[in-house]
C-alpha positions as CSV (number, residue, x, y, z in Angstrom):
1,X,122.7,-28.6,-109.2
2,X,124.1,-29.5,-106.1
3,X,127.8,-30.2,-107.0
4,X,130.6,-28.7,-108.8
5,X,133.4,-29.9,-110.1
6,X,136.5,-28.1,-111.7
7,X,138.8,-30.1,-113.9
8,X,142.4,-29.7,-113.5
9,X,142.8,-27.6,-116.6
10,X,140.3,-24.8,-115.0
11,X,142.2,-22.0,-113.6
12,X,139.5,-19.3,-113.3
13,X,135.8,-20.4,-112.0
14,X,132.8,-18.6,-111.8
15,X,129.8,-19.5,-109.9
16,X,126.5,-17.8,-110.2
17,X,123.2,-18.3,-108.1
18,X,119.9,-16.9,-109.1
19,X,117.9,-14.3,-107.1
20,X,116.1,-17.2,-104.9
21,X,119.3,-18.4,-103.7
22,X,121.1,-21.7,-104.0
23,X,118.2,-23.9,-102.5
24,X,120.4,-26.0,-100.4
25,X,124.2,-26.5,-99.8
26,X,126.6,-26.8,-103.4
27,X,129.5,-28.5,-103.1
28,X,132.5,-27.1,-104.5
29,X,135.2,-29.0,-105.8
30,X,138.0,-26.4,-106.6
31,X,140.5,-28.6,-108.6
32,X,143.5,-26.3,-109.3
33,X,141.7,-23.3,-109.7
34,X,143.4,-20.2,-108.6
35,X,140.5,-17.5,-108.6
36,X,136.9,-17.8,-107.8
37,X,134.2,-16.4,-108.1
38,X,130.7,-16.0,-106.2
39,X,128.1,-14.2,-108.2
40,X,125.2,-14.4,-105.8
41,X,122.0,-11.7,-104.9
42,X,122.3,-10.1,-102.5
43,X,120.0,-11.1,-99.6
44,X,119.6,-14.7,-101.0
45,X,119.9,-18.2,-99.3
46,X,123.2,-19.1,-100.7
47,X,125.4,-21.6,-99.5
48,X,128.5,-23.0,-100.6
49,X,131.4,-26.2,-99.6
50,X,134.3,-25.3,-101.2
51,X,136.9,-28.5,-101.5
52,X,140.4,-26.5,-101.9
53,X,143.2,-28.1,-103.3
54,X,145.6,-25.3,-102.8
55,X,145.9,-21.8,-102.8
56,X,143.1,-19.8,-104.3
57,X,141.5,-16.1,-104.2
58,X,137.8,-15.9,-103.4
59,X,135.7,-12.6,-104.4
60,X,132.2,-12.1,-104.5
61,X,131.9,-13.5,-101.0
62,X,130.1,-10.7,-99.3
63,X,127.1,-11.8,-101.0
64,X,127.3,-15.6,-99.6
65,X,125.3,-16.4,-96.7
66,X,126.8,-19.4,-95.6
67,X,130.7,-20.4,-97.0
68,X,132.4,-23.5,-96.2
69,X,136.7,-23.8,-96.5
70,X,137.6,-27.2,-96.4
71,X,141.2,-28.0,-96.7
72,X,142.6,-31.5,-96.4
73,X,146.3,-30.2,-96.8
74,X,147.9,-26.9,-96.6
75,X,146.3,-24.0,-98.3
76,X,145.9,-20.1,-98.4
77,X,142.9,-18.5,-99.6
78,X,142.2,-14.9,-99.9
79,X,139.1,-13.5,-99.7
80,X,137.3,-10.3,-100.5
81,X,134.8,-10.0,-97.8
82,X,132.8,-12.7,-95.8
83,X,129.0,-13.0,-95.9
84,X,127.5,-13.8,-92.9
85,X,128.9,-16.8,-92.0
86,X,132.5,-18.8,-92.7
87,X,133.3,-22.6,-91.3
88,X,136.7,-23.5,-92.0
89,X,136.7,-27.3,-91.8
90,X,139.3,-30.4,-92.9
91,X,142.3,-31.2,-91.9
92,X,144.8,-29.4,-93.6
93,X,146.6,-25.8,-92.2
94,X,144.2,-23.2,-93.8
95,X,145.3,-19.4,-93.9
96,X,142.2,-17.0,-94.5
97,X,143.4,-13.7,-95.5
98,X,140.8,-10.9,-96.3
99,X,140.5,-6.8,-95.8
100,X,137.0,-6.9,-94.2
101,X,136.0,-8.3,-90.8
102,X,133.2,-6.2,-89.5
103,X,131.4,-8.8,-87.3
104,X,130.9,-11.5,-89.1
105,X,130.9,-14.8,-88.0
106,X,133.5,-17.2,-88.3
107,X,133.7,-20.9,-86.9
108,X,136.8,-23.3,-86.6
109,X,136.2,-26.5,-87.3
110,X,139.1,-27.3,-89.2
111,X,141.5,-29.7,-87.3
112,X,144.8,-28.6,-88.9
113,X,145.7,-25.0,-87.8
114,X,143.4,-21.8,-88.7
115,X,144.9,-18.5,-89.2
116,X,142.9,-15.8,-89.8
117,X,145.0,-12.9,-91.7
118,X,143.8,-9.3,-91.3
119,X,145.2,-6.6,-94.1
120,X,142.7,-4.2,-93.7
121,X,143.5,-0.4,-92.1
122,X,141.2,0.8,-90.0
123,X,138.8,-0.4,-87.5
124,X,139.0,-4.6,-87.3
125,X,135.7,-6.3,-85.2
126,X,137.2,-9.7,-85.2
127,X,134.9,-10.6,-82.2
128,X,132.9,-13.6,-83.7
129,X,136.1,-14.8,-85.5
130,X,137.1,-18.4,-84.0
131,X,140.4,-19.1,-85.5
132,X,144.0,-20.4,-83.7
133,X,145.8,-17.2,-84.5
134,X,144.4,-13.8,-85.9
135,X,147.0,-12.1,-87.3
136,X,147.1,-8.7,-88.8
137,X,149.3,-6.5,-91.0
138,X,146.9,-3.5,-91.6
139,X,147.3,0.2,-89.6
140,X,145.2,0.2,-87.1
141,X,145.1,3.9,-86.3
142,X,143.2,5.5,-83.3
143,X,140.2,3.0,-83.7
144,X,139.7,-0.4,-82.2
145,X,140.8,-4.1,-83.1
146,X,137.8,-6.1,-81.3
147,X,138.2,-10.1,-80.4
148,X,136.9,-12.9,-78.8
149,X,137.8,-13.6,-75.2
150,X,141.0,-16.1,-75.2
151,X,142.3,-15.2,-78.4
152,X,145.5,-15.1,-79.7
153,X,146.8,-12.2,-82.0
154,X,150.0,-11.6,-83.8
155,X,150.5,-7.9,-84.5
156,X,152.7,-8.2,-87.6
157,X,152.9,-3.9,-87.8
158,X,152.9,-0.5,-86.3
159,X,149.7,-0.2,-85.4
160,X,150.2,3.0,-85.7
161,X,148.5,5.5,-82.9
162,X,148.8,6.2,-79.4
163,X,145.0,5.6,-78.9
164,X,145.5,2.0,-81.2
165,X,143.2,-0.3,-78.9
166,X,142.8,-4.1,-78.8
167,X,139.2,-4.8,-77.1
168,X,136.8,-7.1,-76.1
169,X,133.7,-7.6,-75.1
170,X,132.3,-5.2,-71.9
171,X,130.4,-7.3,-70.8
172,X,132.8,-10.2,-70.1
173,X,135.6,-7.3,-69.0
174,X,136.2,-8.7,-65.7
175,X,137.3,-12.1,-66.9
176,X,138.6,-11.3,-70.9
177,X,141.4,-13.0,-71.0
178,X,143.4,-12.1,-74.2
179,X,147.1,-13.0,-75.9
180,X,149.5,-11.0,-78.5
181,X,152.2,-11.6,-80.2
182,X,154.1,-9.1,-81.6
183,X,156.5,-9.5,-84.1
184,X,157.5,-6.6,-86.1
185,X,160.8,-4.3,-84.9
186,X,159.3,-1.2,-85.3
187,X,158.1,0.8,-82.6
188,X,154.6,0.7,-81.5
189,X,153.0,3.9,-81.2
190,X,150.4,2.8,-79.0
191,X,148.6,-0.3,-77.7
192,X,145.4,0.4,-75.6
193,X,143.7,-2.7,-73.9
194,X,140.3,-2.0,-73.4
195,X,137.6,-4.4,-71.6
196,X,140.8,-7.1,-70.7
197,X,141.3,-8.1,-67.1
198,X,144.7,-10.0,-68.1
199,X,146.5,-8.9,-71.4
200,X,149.9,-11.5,-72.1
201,X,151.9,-10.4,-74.8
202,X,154.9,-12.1,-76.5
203,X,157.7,-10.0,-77.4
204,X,158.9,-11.8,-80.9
205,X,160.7,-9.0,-82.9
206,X,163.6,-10.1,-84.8
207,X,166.6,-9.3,-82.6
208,X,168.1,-5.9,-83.5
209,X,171.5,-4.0,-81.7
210,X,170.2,-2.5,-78.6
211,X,166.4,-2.6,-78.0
212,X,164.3,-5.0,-80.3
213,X,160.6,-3.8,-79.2
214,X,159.4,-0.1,-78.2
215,X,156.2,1.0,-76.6
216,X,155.7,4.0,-77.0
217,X,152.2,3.6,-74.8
218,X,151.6,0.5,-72.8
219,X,148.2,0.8,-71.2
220,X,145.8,-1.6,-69.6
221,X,144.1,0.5,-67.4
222,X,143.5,-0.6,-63.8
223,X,144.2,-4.3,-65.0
224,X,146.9,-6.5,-65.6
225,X,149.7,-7.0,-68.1
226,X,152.1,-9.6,-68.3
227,X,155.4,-10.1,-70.9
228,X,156.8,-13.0,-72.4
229,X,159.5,-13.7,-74.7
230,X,163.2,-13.3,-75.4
231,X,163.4,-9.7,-76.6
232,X,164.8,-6.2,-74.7
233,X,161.9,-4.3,-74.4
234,X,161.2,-0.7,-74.0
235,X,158.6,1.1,-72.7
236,X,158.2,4.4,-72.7
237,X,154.4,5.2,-70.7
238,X,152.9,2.0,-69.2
239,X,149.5,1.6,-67.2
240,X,148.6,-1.5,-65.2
241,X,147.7,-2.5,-62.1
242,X,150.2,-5.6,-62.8
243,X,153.3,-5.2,-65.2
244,X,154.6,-9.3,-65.0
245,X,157.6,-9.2,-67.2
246,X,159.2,-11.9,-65.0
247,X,159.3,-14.5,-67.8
248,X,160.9,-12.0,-70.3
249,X,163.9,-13.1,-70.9
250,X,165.7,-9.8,-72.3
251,X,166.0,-6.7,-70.8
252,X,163.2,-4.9,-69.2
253,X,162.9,-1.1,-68.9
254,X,159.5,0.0,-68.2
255,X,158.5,3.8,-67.0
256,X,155.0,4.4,-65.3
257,X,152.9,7.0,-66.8
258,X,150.8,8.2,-63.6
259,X,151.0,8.0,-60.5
260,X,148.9,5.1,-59.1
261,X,148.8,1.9,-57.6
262,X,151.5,-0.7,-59.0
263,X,153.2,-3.7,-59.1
264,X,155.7,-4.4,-61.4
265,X,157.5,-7.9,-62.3
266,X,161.0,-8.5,-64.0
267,X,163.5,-11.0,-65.0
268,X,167.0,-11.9,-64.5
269,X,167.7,-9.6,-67.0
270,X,169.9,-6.1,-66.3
271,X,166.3,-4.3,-65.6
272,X,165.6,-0.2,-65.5
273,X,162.2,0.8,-63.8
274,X,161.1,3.9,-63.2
275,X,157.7,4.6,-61.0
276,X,155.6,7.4,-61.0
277,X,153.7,6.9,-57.8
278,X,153.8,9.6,-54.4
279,X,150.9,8.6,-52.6
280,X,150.3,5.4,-53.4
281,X,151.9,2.0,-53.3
282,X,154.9,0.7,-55.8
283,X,156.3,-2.4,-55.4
284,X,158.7,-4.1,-57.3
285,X,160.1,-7.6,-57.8
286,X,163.3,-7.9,-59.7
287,X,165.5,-10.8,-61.0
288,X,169.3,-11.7,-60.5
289,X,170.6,-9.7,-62.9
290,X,170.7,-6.5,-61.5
291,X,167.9,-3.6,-61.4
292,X,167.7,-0.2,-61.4
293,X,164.8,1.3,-60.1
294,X,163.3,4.6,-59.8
295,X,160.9,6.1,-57.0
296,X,159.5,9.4,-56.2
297,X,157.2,8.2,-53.1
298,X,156.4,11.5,-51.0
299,X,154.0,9.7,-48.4
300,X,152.9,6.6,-50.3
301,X,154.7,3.2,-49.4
302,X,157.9,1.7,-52.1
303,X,158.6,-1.7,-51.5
304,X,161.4,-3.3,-53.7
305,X,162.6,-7.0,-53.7
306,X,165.5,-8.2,-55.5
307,X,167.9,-11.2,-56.4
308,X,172.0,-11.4,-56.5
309,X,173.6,-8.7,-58.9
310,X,174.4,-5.0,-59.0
311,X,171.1,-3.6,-57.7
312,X,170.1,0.4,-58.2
313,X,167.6,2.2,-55.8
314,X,167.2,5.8,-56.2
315,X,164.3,7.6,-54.3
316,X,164.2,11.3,-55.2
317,X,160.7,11.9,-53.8
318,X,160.2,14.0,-50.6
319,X,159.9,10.9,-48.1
320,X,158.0,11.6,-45.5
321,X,155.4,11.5,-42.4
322,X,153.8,7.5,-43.3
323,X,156.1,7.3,-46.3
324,X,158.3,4.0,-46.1
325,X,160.5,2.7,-49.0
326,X,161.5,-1.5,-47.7
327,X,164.0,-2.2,-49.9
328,X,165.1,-6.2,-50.0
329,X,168.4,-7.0,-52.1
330,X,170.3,-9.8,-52.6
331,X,173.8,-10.3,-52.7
332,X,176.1,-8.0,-54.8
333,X,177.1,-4.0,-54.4
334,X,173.9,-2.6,-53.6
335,X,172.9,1.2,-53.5
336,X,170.0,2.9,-52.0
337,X,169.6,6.3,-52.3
338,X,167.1,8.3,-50.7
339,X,168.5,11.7,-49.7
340,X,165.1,13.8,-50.5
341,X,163.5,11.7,-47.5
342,X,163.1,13.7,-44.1
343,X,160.8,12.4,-41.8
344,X,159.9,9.0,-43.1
345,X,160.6,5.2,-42.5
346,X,163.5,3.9,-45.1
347,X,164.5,-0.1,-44.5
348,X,166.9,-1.6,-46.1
349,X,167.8,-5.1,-46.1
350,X,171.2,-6.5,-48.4
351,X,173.3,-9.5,-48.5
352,X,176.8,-10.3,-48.9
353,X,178.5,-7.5,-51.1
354,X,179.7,-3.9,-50.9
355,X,176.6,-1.8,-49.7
356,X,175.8,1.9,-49.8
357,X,173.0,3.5,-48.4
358,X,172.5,7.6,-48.2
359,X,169.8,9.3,-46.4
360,X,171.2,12.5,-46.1
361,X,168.4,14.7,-46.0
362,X,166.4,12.6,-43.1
363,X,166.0,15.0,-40.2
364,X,163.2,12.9,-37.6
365,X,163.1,9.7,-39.8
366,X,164.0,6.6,-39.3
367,X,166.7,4.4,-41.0
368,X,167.1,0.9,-40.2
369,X,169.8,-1.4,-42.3
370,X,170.6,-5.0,-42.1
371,X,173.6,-5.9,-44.2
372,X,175.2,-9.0,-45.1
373,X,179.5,-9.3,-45.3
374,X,181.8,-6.7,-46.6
375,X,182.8,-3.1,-46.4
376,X,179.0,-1.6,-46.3
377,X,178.7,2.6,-45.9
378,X,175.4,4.0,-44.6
379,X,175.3,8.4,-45.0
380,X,172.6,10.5,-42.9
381,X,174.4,13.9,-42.7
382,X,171.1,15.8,-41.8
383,X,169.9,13.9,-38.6
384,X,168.3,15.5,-36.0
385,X,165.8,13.4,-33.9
386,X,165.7,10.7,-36.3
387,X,166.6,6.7,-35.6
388,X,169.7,5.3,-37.0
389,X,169.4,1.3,-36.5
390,X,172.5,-0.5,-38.4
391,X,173.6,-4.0,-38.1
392,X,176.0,-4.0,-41.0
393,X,177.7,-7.7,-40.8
394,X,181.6,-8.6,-41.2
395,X,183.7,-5.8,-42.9
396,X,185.1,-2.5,-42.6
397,X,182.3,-0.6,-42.3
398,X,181.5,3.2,-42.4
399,X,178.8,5.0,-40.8
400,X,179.0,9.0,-41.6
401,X,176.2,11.4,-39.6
402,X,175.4,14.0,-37.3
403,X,172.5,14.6,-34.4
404,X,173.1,18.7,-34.6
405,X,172.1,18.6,-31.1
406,X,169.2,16.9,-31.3
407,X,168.1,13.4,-29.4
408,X,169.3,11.5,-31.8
409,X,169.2,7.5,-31.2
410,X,172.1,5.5,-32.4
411,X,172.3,1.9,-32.9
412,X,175.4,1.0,-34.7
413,X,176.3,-2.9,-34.7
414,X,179.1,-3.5,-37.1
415,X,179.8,-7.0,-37.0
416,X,183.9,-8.3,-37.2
417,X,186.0,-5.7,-38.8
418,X,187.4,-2.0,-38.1
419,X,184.2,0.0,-38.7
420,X,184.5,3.7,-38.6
421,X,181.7,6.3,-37.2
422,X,182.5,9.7,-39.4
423,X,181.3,13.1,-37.8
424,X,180.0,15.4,-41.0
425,X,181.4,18.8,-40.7
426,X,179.3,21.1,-37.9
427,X,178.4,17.9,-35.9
428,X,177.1,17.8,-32.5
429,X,176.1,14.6,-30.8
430,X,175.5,15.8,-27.4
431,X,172.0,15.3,-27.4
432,X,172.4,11.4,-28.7
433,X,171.9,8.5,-27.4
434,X,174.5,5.8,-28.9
435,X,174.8,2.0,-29.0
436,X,178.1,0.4,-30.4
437,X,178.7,-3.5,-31.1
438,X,181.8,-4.2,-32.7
439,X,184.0,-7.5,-32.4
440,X,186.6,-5.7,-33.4
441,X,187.3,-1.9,-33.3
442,X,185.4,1.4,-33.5
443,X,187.2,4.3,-35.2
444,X,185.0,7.6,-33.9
445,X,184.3,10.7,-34.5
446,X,186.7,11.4,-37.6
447,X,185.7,14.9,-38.5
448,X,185.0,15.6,-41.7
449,X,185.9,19.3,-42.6
C-alpha cells in the first residue's frame, strides 16, 4: 500500500509497518485526525508523507527513518521523538514541537515559516536542525544547547545555570555566527557562548517596572556580543571581547567580570558600565543620553567616548607610569574623576556644559583638559612635578592646585570670563612655572584654609 487516507470522521490513526520496512515512500493523508500513530521496527526502511490538515500529535516517530510534514496552511504537530530524518515541506506555517533532539536531522523545505519547539530539559543537540526559528521552553541546566551556524533561537525560559551554554560547531568557531531572542522576564542564570565568533541577542521580555532582562552571566569568551532590542537590560558578569549594545534601545548597565581586553558599545539610553580591566585596554562608546562609567585602569590604557547628556567618569584605579584614561564627552555637565591617579597621563576633552574634573592624587602626572563654554572646575590638590594643561573655554572658571615646591608646569587658558586659580591649603608654587590666558580677569591665589 502506498497511500493512506483518513476520512474526516477518523480522529485517532494508527499506522503499522512490518519488520522489512515500508518498501518505498506512504503517503499520508491525515484528514482531521488529531493523534497518530507510527508502529514501525526498529531498524527498518520506513518512510512516511504525512498531508496535515491541522494540528495533530505524532508518536512512534523514533522508529521512522525518513518523516515527511507537509502543511499547506497553518498547523502544529507534536512529536515524540524524530527518527533519523524529518523534511518539513508545503506551504503553510508549520510548528514542530517535540522533547527529543539529539542530533537528528531536520531539513526545511517548507515555504511558509518553520518553528522548531524544544520542551525537553537537559542537553538539546539541535545542530542538524534547519528550521526559521528554534525555540525552546525546557531548563537547560549546566549542559549544552548545540545549533547550526546562522540560526536563530528564542529562549522562552530560565535556562537555568550559570554554566547554561549555547554552542556550535568547533570546527566552524571562527566564523559561527549565531542569533537569540530572549523573551521571558525572568532572570537568566547564565548564558555561555561557546564555539561563536559573533553572538546577537534580542532583548524581548515583556516590559516590567525597573529592569525587564537580567544576566546573571554574560559570557562569550574572547569573542563578540552584540544587543538588540527595546528592553533595560542588566548584567551582572559579562565576557567579550566586543559588548555592542549600541542598538539597544533601553537602558544598558553592563559590569565586566575580569579584567581583560574590552570594548564596550551603548545607546542613547541613561547607560551604567562598569570595567574590570588594570593592565589592559577599556574602551567605551556611549550614546546621548548620558553614561556612567566605571574604571579601575592601574597602568593599562581607558579610553571613553561619549554624546550630549549628563556624562559620569569615575576612575578609582591607581593611575599610573603608561596609564592614560582619554576621556571624549559631549556637551552637558560632565565629571571625571580620577583622584587615585599619580603619575599617569589623564585627557579630557568636553563640550559646552558645566565641567568637573578632579585629579587630586596626581603628584608627576599629567592632566590636560579642553573644555567647551560655561563655568568648568578642574582639582589637582596633590601636584608636585606633574603638567597641568587647561584651555577651559568661555565661563567662570576654577582651577584649585598646588606645586608643594616642586617644578610644577602650569598652563591655564581660561577663555572670556573671571576664572579663578585656588591655592589648596599648604601650597607652594615657587618652584612652578605658570602660563595664564584670560580675556578677561584672573582671580589668584585664593587660599584655601
Amino acid at each position: 500500500m502506498k497511500s493512506i487516507v483518513a476520512g474526516s470522521n477518523v480522529q485517532t490513526l494508527n499506522i503499522s509497518a512490518n519488520a522489512t520496512g515500508t518498501g518505498g515512500t506512504v503517503n499520508v493523508d491525515n484528514g482531521a485526525a488529531t493523534t497518530t500513530t507510527f508502529v514501525a521496527a526498529a531498524g527498518a526502511d520506513d518512510a512516511f508523507n504525512v498531508t496535515l490538515n491541522g494540528n495533530t500529535a505524532i508518536t512512534g516517530g523514533a522508529a521512522v527513518e525518513a518523516l515527511t510534514l507537509s502543511a499547506a496552511d497553518t498547523s502544529a504537530v507534536s512529536l515524540d521523538a524524530i527518527g533519523n530524518t524529518l523534511t518539513a515541506a508545503g506551504s503553510g506555517n508549520l510548528t514542530l514541537t517535540t522533547a527529543n533532539l539529539t542530533g537528528e536531522t531536520v531539513v526545511n523545505e517548507n515555504t511558509g515559516t518553520f518553528t522548531v519547539v524544544n520542551t525537553g530539559a537537559g542537553a538539546v543537540d539541535a545542530s542538524k536542525v534547519n528550521a526559521d526559528l528554534i525555540k525552546t521552553t525546557g531548563a537547560l541546566g549546566a549542559n549544552n544547547f548545540t545549533v547550526a551556524n546562522g540560526a536563530n533561537l528564542e529562549v522562552a525560559v530560565n535556562l537555568g545555570n550559570a554554566a547554561s551554554t549555547i554552542a556550535s560547531a568547533a570546527s566552524t568557531a571562527t566564523t559561527n555566527v549565531v542569533n537569540t531572542k530572549f523573551t521571558t522576564a525572568a532572570t537568566q542564570a547564565g548564558v555561555v557562548f561557546s564555539n561563536i565568533k559573533t553572538a546577537n541577542i534580542e532583548a524581548a521580555a515583556p516590559a516590567a517596572t525597573g529592569t525587564d532582562l537580567t544576566f546573571s552571566v554574560l559570557d562569550n569568551g574572547t569573542n563578540n556580543l552584540v544587543m538588540t532590542g527595546a528592553n533595560d537590560v542588566v548584567v551582572t558578569a559579562g565576557t567579550a571581547k566586543s559588548m555592542d549594545a549600541s542598538a539597544l534601545t533601553g537602558k544598558f548597565n553592563y559590569t565586566q567580570a575580569t579584567d581583560a581586553e574590552t570594548t564596550v558599545k551603548a545607546g542613547n539610553a541613561a547607560n551604567t558600565v562598569t570595567f574590570a580591566g588594570t593592565t589592559n585596554k577599556s574602551t567605551y562608546e556611549g550614546g546621548n543620553g548620558g553614561n556612567t562609567v566605571n574604571l579601575v585602569n592601574t597602568t593599562g590604557v581607558a579610553n571613553v567616548t561619549t554624546g550630549t547628556g549628563t556624562d559620569i567618569v569615575n576612575l578609582t584605579g591607581i593611575l599610573a607610569g603608561t596609564g592614560t584614561l582619554n576621556a571624549t564627552l559631549g556637551d552637558g555637565a560632565n565629571t571625571v574623576t580620577a583622584n587615585a591617579a599619580t603619575t599617569g597621563t589623564i585627557n579630557v576633552i568636553t563640550g559646552a556644559g558645566k565641567d568637573n574634573v578632579s585629579a587630586n592624587g596626581l603628584t608627576s602626572g599629567t592632566l590636560v583638559v579642553q573644555s567647551g563654554g560655561e563655568a568648568d572646575n578642574v582639582s589637582a590638590t596633590a601636584l608636585t612635578t606633574g603638567v597641568l594643561s587647561l584651555d577651559l573655554g568661555d565661563g567662570n572658571d576654577t582651577l584649585t592646585t598646588t606645586a608643594a615646591g616642586g617644578a610644577a608646569t602650569i598652563v591655564y587658558n581660561g577663555g572670556a570670563g573671571t576664572d579663578s586659580l585656588i591655592a589648596s591649603a599648604g601650597a607652594d608654587f615657587s618652584g612652578a612655572q605658570f602660563s595664564f590666558q584670560m580675556s578677561r580677569r584672573l582671580d589668584l591665589l585664593r587660599r584655601v584654609q
